[in-house]
Biotite code that builds the C-alpha atoms (Angstrom):
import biotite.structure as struc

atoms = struc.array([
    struc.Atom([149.554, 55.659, -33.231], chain_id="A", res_id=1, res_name="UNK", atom_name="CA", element="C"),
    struc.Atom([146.891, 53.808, -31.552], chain_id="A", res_id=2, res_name="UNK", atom_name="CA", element="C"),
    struc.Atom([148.683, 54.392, -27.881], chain_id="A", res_id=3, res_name="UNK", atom_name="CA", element="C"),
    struc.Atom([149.317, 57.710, -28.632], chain_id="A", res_id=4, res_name="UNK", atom_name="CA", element="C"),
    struc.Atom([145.364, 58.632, -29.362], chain_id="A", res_id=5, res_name="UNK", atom_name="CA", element="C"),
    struc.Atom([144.133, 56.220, -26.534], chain_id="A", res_id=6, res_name="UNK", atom_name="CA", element="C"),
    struc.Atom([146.854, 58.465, -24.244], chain_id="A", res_id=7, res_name="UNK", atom_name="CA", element="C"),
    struc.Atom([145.619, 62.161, -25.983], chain_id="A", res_id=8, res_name="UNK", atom_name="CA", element="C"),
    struc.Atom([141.909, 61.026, -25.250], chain_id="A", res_id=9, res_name="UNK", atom_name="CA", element="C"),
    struc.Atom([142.767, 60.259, -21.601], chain_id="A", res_id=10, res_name="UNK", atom_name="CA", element="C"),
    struc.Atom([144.399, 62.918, -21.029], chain_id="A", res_id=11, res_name="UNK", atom_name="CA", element="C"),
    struc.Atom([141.394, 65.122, -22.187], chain_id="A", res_id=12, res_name="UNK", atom_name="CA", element="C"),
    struc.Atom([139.003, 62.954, -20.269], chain_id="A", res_id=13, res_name="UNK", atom_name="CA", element="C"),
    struc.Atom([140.404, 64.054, -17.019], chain_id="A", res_id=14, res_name="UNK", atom_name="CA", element="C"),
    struc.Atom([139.620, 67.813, -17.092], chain_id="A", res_id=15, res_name="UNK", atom_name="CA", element="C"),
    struc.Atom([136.272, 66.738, -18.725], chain_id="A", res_id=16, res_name="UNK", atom_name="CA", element="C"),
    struc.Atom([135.076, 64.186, -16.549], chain_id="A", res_id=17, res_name="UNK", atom_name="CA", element="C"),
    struc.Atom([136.174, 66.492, -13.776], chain_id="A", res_id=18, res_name="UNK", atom_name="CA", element="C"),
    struc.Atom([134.205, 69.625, -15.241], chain_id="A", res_id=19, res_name="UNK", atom_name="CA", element="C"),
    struc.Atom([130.933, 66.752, -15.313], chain_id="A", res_id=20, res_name="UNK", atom_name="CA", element="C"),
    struc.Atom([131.055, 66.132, -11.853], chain_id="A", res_id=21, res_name="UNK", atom_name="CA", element="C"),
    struc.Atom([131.603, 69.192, -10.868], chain_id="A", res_id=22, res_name="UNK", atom_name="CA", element="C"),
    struc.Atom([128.860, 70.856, -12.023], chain_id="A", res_id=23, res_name="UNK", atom_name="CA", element="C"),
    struc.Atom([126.526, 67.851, -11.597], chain_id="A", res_id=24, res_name="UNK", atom_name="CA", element="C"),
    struc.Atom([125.976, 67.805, -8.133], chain_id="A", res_id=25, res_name="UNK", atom_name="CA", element="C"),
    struc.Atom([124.890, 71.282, -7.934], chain_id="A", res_id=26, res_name="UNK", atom_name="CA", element="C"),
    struc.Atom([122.926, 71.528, -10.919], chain_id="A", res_id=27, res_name="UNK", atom_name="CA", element="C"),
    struc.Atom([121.110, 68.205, -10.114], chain_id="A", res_id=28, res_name="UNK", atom_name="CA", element="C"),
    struc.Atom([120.140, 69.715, -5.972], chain_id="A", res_id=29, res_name="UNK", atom_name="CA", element="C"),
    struc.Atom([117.355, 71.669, -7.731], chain_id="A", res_id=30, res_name="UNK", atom_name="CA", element="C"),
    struc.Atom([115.955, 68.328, -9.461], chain_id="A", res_id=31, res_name="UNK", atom_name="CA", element="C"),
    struc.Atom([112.627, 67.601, -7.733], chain_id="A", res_id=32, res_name="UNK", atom_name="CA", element="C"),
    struc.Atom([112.261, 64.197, -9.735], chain_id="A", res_id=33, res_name="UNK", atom_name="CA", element="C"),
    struc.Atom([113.637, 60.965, -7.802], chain_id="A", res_id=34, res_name="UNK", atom_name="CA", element="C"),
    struc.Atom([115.752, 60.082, -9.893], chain_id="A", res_id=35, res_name="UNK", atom_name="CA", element="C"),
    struc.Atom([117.556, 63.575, -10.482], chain_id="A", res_id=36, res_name="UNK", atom_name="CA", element="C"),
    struc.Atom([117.281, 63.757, -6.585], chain_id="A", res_id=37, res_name="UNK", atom_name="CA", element="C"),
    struc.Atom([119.539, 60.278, -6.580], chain_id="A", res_id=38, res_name="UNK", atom_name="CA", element="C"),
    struc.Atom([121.712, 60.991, -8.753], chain_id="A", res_id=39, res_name="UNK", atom_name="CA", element="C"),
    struc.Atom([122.471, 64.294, -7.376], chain_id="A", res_id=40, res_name="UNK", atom_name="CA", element="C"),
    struc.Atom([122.944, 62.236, -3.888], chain_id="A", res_id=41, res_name="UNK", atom_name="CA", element="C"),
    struc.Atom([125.349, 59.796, -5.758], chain_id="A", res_id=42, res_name="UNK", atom_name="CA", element="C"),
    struc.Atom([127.231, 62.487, -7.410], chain_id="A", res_id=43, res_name="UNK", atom_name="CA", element="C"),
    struc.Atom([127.791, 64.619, -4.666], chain_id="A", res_id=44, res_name="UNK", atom_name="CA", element="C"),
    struc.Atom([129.284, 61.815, -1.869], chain_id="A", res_id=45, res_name="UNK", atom_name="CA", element="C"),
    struc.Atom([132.879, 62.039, -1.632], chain_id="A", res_id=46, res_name="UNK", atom_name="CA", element="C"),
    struc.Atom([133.070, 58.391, -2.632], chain_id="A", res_id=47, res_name="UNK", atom_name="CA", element="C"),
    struc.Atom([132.342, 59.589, -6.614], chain_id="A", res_id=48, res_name="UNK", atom_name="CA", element="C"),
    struc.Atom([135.161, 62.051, -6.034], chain_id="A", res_id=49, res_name="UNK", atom_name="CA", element="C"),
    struc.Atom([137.347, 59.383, -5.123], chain_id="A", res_id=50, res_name="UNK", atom_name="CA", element="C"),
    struc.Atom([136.182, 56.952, -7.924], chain_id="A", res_id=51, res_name="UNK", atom_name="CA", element="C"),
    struc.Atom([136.982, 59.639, -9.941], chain_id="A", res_id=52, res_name="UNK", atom_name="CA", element="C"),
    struc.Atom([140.676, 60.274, -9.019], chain_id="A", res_id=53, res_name="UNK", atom_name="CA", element="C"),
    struc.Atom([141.086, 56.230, -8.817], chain_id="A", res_id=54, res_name="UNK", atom_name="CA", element="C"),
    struc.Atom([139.489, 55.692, -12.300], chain_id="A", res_id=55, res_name="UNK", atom_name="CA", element="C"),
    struc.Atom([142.320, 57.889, -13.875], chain_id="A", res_id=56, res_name="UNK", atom_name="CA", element="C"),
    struc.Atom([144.787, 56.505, -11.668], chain_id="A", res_id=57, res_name="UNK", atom_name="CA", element="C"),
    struc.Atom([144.258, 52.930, -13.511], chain_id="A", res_id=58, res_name="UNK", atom_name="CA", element="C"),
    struc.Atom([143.910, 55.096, -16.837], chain_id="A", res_id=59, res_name="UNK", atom_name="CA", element="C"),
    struc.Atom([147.720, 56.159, -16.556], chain_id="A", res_id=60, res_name="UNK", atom_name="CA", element="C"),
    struc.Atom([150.608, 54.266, -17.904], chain_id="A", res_id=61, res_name="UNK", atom_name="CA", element="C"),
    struc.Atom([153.073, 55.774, -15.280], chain_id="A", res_id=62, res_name="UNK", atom_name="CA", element="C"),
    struc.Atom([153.045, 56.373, -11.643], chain_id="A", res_id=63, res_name="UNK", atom_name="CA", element="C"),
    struc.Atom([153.558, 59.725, -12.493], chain_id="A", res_id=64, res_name="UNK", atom_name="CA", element="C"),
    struc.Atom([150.838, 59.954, -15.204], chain_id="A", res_id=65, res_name="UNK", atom_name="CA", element="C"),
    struc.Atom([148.180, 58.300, -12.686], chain_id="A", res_id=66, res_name="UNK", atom_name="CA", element="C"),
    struc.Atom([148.797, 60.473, -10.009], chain_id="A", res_id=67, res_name="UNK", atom_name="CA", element="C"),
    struc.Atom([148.589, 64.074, -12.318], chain_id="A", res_id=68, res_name="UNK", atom_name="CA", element="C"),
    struc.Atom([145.629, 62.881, -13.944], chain_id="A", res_id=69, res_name="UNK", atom_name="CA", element="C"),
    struc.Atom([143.813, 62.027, -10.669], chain_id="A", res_id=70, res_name="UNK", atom_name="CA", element="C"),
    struc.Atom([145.446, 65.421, -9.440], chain_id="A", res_id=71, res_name="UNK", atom_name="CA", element="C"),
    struc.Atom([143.922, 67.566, -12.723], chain_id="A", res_id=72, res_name="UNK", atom_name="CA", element="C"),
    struc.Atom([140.505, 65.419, -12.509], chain_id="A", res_id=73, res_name="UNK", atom_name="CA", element="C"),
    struc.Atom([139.554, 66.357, -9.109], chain_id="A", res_id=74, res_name="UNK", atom_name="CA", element="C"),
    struc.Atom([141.142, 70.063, -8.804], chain_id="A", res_id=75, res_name="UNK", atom_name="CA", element="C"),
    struc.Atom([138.952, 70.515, -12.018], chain_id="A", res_id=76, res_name="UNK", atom_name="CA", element="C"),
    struc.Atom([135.971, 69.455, -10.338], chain_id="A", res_id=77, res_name="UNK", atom_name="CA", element="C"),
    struc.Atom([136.392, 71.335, -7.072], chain_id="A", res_id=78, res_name="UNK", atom_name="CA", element="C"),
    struc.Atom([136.339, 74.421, -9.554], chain_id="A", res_id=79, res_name="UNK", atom_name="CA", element="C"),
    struc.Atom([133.735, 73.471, -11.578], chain_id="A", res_id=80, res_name="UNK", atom_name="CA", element="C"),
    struc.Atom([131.501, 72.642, -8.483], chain_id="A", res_id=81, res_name="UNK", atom_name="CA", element="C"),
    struc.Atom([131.916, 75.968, -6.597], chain_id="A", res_id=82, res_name="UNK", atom_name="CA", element="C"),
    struc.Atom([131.933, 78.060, -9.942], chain_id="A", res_id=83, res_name="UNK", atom_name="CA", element="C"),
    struc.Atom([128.589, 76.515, -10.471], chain_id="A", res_id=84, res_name="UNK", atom_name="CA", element="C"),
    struc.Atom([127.328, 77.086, -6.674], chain_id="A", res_id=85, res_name="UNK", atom_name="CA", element="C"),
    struc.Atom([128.346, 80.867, -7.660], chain_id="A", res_id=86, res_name="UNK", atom_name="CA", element="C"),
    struc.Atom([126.429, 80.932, -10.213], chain_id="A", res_id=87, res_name="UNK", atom_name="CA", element="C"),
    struc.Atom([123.003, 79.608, -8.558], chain_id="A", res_id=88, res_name="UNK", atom_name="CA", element="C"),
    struc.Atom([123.756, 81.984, -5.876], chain_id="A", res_id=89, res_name="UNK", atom_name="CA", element="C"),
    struc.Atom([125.229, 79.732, -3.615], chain_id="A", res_id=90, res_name="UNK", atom_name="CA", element="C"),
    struc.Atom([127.557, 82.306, -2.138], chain_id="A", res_id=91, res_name="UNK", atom_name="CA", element="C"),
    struc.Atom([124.920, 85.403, -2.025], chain_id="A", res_id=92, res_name="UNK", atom_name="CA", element="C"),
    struc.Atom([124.507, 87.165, 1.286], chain_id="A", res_id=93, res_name="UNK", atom_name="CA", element="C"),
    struc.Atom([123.112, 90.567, 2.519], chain_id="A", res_id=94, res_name="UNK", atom_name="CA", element="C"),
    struc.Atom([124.799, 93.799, 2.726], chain_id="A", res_id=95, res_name="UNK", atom_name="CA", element="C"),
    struc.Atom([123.649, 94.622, 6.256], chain_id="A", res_id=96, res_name="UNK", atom_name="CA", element="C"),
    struc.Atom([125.792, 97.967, 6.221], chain_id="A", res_id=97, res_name="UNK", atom_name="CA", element="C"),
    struc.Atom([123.282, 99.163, 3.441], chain_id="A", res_id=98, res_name="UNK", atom_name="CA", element="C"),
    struc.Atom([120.002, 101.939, 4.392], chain_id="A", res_id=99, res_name="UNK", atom_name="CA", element="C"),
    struc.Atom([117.957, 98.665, 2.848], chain_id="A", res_id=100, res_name="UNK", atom_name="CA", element="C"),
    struc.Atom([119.858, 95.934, 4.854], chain_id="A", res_id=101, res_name="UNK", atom_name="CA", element="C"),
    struc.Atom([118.641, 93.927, 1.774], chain_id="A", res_id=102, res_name="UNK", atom_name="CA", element="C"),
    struc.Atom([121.458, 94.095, -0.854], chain_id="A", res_id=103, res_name="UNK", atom_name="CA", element="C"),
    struc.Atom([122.751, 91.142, -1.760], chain_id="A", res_id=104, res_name="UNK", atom_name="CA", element="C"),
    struc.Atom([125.749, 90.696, -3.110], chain_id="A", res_id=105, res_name="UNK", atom_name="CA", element="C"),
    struc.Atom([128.534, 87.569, -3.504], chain_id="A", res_id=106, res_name="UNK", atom_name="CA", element="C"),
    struc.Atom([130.786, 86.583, -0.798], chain_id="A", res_id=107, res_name="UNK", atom_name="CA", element="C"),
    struc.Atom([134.010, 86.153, -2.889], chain_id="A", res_id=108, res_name="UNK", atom_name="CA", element="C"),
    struc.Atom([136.235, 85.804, 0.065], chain_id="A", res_id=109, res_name="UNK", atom_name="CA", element="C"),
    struc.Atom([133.720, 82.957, 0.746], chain_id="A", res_id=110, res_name="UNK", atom_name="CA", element="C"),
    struc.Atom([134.327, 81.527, -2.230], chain_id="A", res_id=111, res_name="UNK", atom_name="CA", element="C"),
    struc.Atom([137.771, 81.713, -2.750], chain_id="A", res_id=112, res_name="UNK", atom_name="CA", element="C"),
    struc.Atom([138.365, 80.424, 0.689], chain_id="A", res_id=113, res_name="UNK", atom_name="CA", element="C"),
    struc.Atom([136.193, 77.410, 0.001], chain_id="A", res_id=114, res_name="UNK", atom_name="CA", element="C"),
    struc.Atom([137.208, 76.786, -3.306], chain_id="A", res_id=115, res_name="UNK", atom_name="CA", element="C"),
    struc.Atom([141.370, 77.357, -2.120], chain_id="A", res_id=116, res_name="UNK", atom_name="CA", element="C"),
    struc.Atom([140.705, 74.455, 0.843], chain_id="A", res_id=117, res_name="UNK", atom_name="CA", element="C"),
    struc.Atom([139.151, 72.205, -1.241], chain_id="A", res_id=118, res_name="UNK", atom_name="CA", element="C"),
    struc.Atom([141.576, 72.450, -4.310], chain_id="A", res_id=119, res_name="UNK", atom_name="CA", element="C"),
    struc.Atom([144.410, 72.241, -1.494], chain_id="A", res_id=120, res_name="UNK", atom_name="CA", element="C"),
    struc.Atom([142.735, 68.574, -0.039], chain_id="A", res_id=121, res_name="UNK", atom_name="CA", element="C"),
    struc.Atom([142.486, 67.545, -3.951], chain_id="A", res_id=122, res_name="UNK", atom_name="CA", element="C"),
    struc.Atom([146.870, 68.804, -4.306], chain_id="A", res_id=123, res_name="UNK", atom_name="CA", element="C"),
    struc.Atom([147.158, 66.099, -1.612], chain_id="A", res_id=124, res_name="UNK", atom_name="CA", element="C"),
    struc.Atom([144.430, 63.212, -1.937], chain_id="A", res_id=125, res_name="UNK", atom_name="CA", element="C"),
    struc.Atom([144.694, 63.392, -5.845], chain_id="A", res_id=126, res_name="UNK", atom_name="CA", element="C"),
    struc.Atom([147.953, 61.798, -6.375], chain_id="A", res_id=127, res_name="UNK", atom_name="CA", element="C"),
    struc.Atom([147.418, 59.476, -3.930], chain_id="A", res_id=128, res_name="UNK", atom_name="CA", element="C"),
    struc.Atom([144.546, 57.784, -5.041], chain_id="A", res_id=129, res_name="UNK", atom_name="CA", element="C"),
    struc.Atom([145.879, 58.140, -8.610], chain_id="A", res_id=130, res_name="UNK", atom_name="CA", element="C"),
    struc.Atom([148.584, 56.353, -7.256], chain_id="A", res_id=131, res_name="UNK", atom_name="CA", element="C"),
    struc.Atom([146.444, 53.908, -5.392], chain_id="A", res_id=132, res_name="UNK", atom_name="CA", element="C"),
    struc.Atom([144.896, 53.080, -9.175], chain_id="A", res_id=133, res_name="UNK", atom_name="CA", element="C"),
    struc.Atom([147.809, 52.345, -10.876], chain_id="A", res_id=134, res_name="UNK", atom_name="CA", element="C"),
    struc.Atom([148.605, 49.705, -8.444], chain_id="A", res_id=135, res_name="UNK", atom_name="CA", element="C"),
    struc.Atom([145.603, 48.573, -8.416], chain_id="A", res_id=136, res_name="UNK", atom_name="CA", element="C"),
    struc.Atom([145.762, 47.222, -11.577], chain_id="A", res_id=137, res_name="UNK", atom_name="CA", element="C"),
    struc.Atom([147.554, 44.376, -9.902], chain_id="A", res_id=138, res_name="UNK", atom_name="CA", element="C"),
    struc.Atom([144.959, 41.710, -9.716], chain_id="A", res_id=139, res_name="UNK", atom_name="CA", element="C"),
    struc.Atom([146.927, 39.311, -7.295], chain_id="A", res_id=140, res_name="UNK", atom_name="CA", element="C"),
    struc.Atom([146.649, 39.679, -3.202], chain_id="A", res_id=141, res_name="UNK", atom_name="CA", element="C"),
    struc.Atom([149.300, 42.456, -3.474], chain_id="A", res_id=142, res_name="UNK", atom_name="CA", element="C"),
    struc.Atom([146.935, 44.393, -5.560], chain_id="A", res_id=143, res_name="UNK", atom_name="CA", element="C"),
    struc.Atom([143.713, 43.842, -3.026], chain_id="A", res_id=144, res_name="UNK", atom_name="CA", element="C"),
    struc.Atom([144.693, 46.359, -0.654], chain_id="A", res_id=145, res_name="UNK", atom_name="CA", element="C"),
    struc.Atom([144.433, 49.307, -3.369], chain_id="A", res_id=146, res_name="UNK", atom_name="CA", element="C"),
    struc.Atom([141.160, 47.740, -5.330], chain_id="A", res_id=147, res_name="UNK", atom_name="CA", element="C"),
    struc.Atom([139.330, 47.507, -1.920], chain_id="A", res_id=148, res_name="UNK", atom_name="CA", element="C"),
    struc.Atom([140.167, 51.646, -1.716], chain_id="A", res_id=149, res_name="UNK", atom_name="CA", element="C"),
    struc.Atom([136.843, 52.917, -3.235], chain_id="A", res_id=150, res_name="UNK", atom_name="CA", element="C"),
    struc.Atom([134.642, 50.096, -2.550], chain_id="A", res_id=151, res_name="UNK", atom_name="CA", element="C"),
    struc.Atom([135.817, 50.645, 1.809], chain_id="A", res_id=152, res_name="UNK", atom_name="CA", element="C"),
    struc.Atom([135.663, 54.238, 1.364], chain_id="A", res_id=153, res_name="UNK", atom_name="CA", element="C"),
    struc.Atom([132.370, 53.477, -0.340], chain_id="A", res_id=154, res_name="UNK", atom_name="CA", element="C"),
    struc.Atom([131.058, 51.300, 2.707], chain_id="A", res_id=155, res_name="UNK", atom_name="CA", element="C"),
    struc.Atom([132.445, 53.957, 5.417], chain_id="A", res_id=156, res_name="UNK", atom_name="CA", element="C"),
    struc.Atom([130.664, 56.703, 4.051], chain_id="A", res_id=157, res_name="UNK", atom_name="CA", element="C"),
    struc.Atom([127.251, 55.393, 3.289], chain_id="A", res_id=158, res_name="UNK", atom_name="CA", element="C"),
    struc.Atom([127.057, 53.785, 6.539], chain_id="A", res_id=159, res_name="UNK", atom_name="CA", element="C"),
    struc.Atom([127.638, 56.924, 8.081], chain_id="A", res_id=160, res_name="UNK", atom_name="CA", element="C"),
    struc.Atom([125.030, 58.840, 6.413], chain_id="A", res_id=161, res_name="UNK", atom_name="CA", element="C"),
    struc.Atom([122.885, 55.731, 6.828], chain_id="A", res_id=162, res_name="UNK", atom_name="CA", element="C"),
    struc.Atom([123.268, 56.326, 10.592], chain_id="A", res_id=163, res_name="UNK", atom_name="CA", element="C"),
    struc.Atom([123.141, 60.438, 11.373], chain_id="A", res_id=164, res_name="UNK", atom_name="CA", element="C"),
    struc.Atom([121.366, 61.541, 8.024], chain_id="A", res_id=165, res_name="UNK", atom_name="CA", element="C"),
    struc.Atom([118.679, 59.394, 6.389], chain_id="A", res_id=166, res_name="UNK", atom_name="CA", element="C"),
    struc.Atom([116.093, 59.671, 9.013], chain_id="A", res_id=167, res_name="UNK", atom_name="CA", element="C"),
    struc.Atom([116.276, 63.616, 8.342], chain_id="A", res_id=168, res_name="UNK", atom_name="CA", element="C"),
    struc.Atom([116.677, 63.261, 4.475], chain_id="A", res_id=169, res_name="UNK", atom_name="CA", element="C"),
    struc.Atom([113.541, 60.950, 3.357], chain_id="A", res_id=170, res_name="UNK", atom_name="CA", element="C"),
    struc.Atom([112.767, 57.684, 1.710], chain_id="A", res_id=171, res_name="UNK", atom_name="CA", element="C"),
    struc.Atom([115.178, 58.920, -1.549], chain_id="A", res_id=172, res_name="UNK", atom_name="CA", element="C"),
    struc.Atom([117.670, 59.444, 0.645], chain_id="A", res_id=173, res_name="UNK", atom_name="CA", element="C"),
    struc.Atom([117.826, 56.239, 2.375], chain_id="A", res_id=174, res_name="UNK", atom_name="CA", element="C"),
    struc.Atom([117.239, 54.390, -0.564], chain_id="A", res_id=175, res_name="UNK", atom_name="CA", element="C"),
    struc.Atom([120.188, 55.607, -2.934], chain_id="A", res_id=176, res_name="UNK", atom_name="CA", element="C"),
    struc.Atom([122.686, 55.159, 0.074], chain_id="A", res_id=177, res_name="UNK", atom_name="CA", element="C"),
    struc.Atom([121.553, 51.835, 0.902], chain_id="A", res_id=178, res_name="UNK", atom_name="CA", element="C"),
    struc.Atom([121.710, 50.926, -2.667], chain_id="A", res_id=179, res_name="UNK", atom_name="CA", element="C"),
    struc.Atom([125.076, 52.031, -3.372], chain_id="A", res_id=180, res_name="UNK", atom_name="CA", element="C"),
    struc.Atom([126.299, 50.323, 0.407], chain_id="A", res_id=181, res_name="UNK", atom_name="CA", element="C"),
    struc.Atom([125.130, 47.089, -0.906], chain_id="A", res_id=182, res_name="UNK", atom_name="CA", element="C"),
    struc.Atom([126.781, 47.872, -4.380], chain_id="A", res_id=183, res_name="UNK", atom_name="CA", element="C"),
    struc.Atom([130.224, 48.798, -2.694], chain_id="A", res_id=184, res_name="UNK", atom_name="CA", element="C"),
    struc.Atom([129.793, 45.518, -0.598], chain_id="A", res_id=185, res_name="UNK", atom_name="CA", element="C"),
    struc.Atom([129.203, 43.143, -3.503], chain_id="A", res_id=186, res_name="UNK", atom_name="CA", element="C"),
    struc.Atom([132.218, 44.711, -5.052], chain_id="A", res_id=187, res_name="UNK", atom_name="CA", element="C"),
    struc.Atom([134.163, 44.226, -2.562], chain_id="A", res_id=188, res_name="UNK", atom_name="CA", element="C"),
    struc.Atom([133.867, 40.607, -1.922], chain_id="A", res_id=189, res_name="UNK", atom_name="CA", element="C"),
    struc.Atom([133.725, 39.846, -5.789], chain_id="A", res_id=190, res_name="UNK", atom_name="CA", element="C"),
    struc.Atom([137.181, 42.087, -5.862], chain_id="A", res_id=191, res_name="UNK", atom_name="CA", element="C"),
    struc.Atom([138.731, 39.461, -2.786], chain_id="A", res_id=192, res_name="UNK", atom_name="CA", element="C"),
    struc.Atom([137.359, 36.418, -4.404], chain_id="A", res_id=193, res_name="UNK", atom_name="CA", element="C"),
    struc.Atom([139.070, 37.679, -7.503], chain_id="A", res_id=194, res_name="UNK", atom_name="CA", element="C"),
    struc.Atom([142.310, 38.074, -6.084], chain_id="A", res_id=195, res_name="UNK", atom_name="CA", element="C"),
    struc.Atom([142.016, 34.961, -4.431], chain_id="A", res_id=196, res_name="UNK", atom_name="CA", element="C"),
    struc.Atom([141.550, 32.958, -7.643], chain_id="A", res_id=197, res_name="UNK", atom_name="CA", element="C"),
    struc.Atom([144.216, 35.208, -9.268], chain_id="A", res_id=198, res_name="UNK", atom_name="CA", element="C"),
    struc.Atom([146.406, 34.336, -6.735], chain_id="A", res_id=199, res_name="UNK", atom_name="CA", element="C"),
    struc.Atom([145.685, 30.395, -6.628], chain_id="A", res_id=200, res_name="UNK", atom_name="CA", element="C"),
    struc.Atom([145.964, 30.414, -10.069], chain_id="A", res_id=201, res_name="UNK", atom_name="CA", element="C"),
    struc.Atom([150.190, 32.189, -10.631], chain_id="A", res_id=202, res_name="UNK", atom_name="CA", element="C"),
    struc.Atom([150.932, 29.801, -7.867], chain_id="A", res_id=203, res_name="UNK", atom_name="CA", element="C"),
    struc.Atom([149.405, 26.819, -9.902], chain_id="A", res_id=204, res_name="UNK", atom_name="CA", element="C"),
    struc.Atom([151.287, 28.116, -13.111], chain_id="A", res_id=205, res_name="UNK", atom_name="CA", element="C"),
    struc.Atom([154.773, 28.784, -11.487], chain_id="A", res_id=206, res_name="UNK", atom_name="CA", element="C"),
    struc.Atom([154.791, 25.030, -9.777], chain_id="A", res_id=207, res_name="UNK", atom_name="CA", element="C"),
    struc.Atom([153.881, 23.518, -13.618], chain_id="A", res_id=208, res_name="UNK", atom_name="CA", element="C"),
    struc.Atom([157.262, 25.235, -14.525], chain_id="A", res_id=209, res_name="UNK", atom_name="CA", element="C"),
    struc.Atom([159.164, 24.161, -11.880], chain_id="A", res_id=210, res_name="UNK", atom_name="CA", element="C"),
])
């Protein structure tokens, strides 16, 4: 019974957490606060997405199970992000054909396009960093390469906007990204030394029983 309810609750997580994300990013770019303006930064770097589709990838009990749940989490999100850019007017333009030139009106074709690539790219990356979960939950040196997924990703992308974006983005900015960089690189060693000892410590146990 108790498997059964952990699996129901999971399996409602994913569409929910996906729904949170979603809609955070957007919701928290109008925050004028620091710490709204952080968290919307955080939020809205595709490392979160990926954390996302890897945290239900270890939440699965299958393959199979960790790769739809990553699928559902992060094709829910893509929705819920552009539904909510809709509706702060993210997609409004101006109907230049009209005596005013001043309508405005929402590009759906904008939308769905948009919405249709990104839901596409989550078809394809979802599964396999759901996938990339579930084996990470192999703690030895086989498991490494997977576990060092987000944290890399992590490390790639912050350095990047470290490099081409801070200086045009402000102290906030260049704070929150340098905080999470240093964040994904702690993690990362902390996630090799773990293997290592992991690893050191099977071999120990299978040469007491031999």
């Amino acid at each position: 019974m108790i498997s059964w309810r952990s699996r129901v609750v999971t399996i409602i997580a994913a569409p929910t957490v996906g729904i949170l994300i979603g809609t955070l990013g957007p919701l928290l770019m109008t925050v004028s606060n620091p710490i709204g303006h952080a968290t919307h930064l955080a939020v809205s770097g595709g490392w979160s997405w990926a954390a996302l589709a890897f945290a239900f990838g270890i939440a699965g009990k299958s393959k199979v199970e960790s790769a739809v749940l990553a699928l559902v989490a992060l094709v829910v999100a893509v929705i819920s992000y552009y539904l909510t850019k809709v509706s702060q007017g993210g997609f409004t333009t101006l109907d230049l054909n009209s005596p005013s030139a001043a309508t405005p009106y929402v590009s759906w074709g904008d939308f769905v396009g948009k919405t249709f690539f990104w839901c596409v790219a989550a078809c394809i990356l979802g599964p396999v960093i759901g996938l990339a979960g579930h084996l990470a939950k192999n703690r030895s040196l086989r498991g490494l390469p997977f576990r060092l997924l987000v944290p890399l990703v992590t490390i790639a992308e912050m350095s990047e906007r470290l490099r081409t974006e801070a200086s045009l983005q402000g102290a906030v900015a260049y704070i929150t990204w340098s905080a999470i960089l240093v964040i994904a690189i702690v993690v990362a060693i902390a996630l090799v030394g773990d293997a290592i000892v992991t690893s050191r410590a099977k071999s120990s146990v299978r040469q007491v029983q031999e």
